[in-house]
C-alpha positions in Angstrom: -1.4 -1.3 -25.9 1.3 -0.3 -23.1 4.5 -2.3 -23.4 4.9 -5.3 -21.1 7.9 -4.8 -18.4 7.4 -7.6 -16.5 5.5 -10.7 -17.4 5.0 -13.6 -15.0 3.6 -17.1 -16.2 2.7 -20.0 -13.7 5.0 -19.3 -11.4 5.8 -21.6 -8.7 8.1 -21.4 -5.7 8.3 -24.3 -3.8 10.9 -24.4 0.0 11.4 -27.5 1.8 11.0 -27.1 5.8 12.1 -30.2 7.6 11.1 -32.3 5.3 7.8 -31.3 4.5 7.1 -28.5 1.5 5.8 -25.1 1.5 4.6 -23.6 -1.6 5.1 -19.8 -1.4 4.1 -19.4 -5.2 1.3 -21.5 -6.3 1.1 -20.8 -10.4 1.0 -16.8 -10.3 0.5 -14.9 -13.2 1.1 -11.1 -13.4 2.3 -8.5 -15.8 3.4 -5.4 -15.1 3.3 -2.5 -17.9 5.9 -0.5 -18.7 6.1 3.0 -16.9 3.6 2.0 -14.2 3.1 1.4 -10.7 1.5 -2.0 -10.0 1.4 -2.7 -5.8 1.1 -5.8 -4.1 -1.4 -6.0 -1.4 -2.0 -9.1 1.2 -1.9 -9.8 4.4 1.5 -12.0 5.9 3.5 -14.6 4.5 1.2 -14.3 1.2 3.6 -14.5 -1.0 3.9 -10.7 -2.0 8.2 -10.2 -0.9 9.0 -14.0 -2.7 7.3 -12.5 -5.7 10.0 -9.0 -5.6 12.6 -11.3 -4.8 12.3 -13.7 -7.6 11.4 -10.6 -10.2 14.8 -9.7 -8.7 16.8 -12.8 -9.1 17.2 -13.5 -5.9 14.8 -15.8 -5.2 14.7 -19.1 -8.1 11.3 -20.0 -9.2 10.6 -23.9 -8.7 8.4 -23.6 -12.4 7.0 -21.2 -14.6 8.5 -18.1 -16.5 9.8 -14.8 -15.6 10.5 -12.1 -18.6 11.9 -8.8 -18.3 10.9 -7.0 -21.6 10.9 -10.1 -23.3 14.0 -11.9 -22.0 15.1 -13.9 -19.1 15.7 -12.2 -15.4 19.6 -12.9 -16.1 19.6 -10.8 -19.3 18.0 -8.2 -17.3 19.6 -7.6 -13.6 21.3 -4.7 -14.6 18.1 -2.9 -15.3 16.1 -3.8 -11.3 16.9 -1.7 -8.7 15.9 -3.0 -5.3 14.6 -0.8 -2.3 13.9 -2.6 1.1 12.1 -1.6 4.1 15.2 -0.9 6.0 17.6 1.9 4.4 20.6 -0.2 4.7 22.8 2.9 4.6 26.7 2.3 5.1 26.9 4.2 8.5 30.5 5.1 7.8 30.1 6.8 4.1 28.3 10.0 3.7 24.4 10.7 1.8 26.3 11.3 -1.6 28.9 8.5 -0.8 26.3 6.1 -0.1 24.6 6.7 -3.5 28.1 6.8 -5.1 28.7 3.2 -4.2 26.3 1.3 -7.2 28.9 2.7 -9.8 31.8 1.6 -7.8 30.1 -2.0 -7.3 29.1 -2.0 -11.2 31.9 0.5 -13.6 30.3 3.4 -14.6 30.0 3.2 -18.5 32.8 5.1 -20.3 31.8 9.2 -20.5 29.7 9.2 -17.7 29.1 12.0 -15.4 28.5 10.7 -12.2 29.1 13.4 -10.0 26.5 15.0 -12.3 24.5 11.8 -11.9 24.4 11.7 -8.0 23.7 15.7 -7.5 20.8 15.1 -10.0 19.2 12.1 -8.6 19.9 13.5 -4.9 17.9 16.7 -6.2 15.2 14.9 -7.4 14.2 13.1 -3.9 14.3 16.1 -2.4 17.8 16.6 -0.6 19.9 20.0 -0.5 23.1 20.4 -0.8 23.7 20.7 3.0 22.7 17.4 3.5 24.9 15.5 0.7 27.9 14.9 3.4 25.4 14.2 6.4 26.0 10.5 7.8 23.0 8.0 8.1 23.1 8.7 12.3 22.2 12.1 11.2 19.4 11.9 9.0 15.8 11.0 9.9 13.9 7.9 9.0 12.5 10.0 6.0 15.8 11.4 5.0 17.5 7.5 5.2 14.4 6.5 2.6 14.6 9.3 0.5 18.8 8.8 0.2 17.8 4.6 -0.5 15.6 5.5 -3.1 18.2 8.1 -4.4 20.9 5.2 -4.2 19.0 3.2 -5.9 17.8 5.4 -8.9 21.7 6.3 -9.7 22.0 3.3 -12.0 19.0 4.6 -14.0 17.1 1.5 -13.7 14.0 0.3 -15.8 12.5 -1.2 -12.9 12.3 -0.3 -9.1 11.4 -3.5 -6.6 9.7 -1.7 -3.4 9.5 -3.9 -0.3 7.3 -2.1 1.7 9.9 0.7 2.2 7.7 3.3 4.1 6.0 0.9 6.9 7.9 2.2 9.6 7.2 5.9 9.1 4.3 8.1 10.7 1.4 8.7 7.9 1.9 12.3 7.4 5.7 11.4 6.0 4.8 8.5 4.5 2.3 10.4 2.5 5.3 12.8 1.1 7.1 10.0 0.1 4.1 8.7 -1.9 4.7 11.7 -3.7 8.1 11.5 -4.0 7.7 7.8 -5.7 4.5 9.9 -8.1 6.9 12.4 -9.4 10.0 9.6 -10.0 7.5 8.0 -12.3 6.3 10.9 -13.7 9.7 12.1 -14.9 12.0 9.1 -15.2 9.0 6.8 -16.6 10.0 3.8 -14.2 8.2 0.8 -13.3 7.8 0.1 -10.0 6.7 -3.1 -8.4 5.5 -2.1 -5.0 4.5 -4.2 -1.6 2.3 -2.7 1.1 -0.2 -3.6 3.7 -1.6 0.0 3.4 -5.0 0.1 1.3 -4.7 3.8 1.2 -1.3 3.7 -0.1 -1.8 1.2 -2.8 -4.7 3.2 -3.9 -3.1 6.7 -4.1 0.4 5.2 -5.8 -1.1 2.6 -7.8 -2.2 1.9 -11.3 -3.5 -0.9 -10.6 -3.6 -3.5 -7.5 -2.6 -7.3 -7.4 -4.6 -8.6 -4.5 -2.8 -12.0 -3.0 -5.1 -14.9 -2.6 -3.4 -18.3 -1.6 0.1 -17.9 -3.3 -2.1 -16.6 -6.5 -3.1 -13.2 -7.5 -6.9 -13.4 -6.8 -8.1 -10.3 -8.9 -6.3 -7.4 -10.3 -7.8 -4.3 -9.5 -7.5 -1.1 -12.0 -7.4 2.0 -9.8 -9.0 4.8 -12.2 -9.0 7.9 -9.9 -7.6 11.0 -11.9 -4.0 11.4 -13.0 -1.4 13.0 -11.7 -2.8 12.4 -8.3 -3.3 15.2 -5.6 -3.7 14.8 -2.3 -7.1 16.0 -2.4 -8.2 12.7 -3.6 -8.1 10.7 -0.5 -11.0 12.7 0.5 -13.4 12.3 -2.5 -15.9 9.6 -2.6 -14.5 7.7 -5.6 -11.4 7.2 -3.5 -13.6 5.8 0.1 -15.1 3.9 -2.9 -12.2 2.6 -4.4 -10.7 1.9 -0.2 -14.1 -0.4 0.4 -14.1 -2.6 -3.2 -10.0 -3.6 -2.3 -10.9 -4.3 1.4 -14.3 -6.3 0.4 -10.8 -8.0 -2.3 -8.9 -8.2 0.5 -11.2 -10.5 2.8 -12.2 -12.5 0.2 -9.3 -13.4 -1.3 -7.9 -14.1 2.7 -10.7 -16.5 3.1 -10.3 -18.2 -0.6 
């Protein structure tokens, strides 16, 4: 049996607007296993981003329980790394500055290489060495993502929070950067906890899909299609297949 990274138990988030209370949460119970890529999929104001924000301690659940291999969230923050749909680049600090600044928000650990660190990590995502001292104003929107996702793999987390980080790309870059997110798993073994609105996307990224249905997840939906995934495989039956049994999900969890 795979090792449990994330486990969630009746969780419950609960905001007070004007008096009157919203639940966000509504008893959700997920876990996520180690070395996987689970994705989120809903429409608006489902309940998908509250869920990445409480995984990442940003967000305090009204009730239930949140463990991170087995221990609280506060045990466990050093491990989450948190990519959102906007880069949030510094504008003023270079590509390999910007990844530089995790270590000199959190010490670096006595020994480490991180100029070796930041070259490697900034290889991985696909960046050459003429780009490292490139400002954000001179990178496109690709090239911001790919240096976020890079900034945020520096610390070697065990877990990567994506907030729907490619929705404002065209489909033909989005698709590298599905990719991109394949081969981090592939080689670093991370778990990634991913929010979309794109069916195709979860499909081709995921593991396995947690459809949203009323602050709950309505049905977990394993995503068998071969492993490692090629791009050939959005256009084989099993994957139009796989596209109309989340969407048929999708509606009826929306109407639930």
């Amino acid at each position: 049996m795979a090792q449990t990274e994330i486990e969630c138990q009746a969780l419950e988030v609960v905001f007070a607007n004007r008096g009157n209370k919203q639940t966000i949460l509504d008893g959700l119970d997920l876990t996520v296993p180690a070395g996987q890529i689970v994705t989120l999929l809903g429409p608006s104001g489902c309940g998908k981003s509250t869920l990445l924000r409480v995984v990442a301690g940003l967000t305090k659940p009204t009730s239930g329980s949140l463990c991170i291999e087995g221990k609280s969230i506060r045990e466990n923050q050093h491990k989450l790394a948190f990519v959102f749909q906007e880069s949030a680049l510094l504008p003023w600090r270079s590509v390999y500055q910007n990844v530089r600044l995790p270590w000199e928000i959190r010490k670096a650990p006595a020994g480490f290489d991180l100029d070796s660190a930041i070259q490697n990590v900034l290889e991985l995502v696909g960046f050459k060495p003429n780009d490292w001292n490139k400002k954000p104003h001179q990178l496109s929107g690709g090239m911001k993502m790919r240096a976020s996702i890079a900034r945020a793999l520096i610390t070697k987390p065990d877990i990567l929070l994506l907030d729907e980080p490619f929705a404002a790309l065209d489909d033909m870059l989005r698709s590298k950067l599905n990719d991109l997110l394949l081969k981090i798993v592939e080689q670093t073994h991370t778990t990634m906890l991913f929010v979309t609105h794109n069916i195709a996307e979860a499909i081709y990224l995921s593991h396995s899909i947690a459809v949203f249905s009323q602050g709950k997840i309505g049905e977990r939906i394993d995503v068998d299609l071969p492993t490692p995934r090629q791009a050939s495989v959005r256009s084989s039956p099993e994957f139009a297949a796989m596209y109309g049994r989340v969407s048929e999900s999708l509606a009826r969890n929306a109407s639930a």
